[in-house]
C-alpha positions in Angstrom: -19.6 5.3 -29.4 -18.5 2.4 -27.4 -14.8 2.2 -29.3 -14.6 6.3 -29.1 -15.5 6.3 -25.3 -12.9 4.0 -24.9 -10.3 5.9 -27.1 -11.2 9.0 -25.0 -10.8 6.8 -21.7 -7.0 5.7 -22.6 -6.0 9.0 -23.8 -7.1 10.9 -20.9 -5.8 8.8 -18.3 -2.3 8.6 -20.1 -2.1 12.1 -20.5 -3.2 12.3 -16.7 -0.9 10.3 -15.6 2.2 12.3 -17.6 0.5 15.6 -16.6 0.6 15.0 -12.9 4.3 12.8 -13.2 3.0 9.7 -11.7 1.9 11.7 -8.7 -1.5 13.3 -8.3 -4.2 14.0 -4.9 -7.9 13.8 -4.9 -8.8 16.9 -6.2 -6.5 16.0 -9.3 -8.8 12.8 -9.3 -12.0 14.6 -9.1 -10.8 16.5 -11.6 -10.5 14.1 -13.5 -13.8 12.5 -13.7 -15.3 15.0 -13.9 -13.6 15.9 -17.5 -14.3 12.4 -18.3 -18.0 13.0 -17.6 -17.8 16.8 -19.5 -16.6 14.7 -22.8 -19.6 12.2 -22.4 -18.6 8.9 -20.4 -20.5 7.8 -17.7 -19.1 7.9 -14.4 -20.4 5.7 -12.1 -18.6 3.4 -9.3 -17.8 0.5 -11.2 -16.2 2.9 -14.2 -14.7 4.9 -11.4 -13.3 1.2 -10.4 -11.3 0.8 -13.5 -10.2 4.1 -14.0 -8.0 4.0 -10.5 -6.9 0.3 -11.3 -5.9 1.9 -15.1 -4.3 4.6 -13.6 -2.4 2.8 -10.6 -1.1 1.0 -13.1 0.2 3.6 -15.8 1.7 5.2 -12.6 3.7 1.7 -12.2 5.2 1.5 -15.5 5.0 5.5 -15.7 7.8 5.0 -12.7 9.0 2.8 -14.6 9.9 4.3 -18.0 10.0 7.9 -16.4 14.1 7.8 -16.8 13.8 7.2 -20.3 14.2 9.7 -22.8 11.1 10.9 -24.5 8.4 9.7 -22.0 5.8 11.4 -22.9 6.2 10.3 -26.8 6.8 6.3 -25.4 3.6 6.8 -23.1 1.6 7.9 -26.2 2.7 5.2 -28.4 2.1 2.7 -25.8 -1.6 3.8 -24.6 -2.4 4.0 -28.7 -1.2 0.4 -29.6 -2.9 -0.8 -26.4 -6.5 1.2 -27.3 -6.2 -0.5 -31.3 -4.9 -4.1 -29.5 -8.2 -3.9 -26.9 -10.5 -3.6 -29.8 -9.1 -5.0 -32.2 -9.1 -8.2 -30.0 -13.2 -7.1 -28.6 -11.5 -6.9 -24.9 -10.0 -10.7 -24.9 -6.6 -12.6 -26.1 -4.2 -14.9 -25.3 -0.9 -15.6 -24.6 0.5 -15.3 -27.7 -1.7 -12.6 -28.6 -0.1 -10.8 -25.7 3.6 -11.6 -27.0 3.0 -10.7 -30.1 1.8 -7.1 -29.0 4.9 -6.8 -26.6 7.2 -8.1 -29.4 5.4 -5.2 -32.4 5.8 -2.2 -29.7 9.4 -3.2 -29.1 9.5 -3.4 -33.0 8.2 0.7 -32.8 11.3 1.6 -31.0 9.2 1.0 -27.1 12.2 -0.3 -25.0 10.6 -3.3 -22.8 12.2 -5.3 -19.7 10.7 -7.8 -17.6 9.0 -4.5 -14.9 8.0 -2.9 -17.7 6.2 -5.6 -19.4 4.5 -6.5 -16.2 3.5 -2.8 -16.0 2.2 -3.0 -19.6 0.5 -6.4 -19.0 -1.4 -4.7 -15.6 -2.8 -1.7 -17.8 -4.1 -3.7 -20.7 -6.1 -5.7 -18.0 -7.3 -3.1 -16.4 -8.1 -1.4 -19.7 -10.0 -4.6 -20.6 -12.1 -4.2 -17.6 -12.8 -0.5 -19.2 -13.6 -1.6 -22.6 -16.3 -4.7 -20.9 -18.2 -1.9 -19.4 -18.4 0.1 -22.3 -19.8 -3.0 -24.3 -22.4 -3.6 -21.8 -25.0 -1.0 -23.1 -24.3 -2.5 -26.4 -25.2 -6.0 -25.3 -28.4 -5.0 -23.9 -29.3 -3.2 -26.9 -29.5 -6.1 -29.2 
């Protein structure tokens, strides 16, 4: 459940984030969690924590990228490499962990630059801080 929460996390707020162009107000927010809560995911305040930090940060590199031709097809690819890298990795890597994940979506056709990667390097931290609270209620469980 844990890795499909997490799946359902990313997706949402990427597709939030193109939806509302970068720009959204607090209703849009509510909104939001309270789809997230609809499709199962707890929403408390430390979940509600990470999904503004995610979220500030797609904005960032949304801003970022939103020039570029097919946005919404690079924001896709991006938040799906980052969900399979986050748990494929269980929520920690390294430095060349990191650069090899920047170096296989530039590989996929993803055009990278220094503010983008810094972007991309702010969500996948955030996301990380995601992904720990959804292993939590596994780690108590065993």
């Amino acid at each position: 459940m844990m890795n499909k929460g997490f799946e359902m996390f990313m997706d949402a707020a990427s597709k939030f984030v193109e939806q509302n162009k970068g720009t959204w107000d607090h209703k849009a927010w509510t909104d939001l969690m309270s789809n997230m809560q609809k499709k199962g995911l707890e929403v408390n305040s430390e979940m509600m924590a990470c999904t503004g930090t995610v979220l500030e940060c797609m904005k960032k590199y949304y801003g970022a990228t939103s020039n570029t031709q097919g946005i919404v097809k690079t924001m896709n690819k991006v938040s799906e490499n980052m969900v399979d890298f986050v748990k494929d990795n269980k929520g920690m890597w390294d430095h060349a962990k990191w650069t090899a994940f920047v170096q296989d979506l530039q590989k996929k056709g993803v055009e990278m630059n220094e503010e983008t990667t810094s972007y991309l390097g702010g969500i996948l931290e955030a996301a990380k801080g995601f992904y720990s609270i959804q292993a939590k209620p596994l780690e108590k469980s065993k």
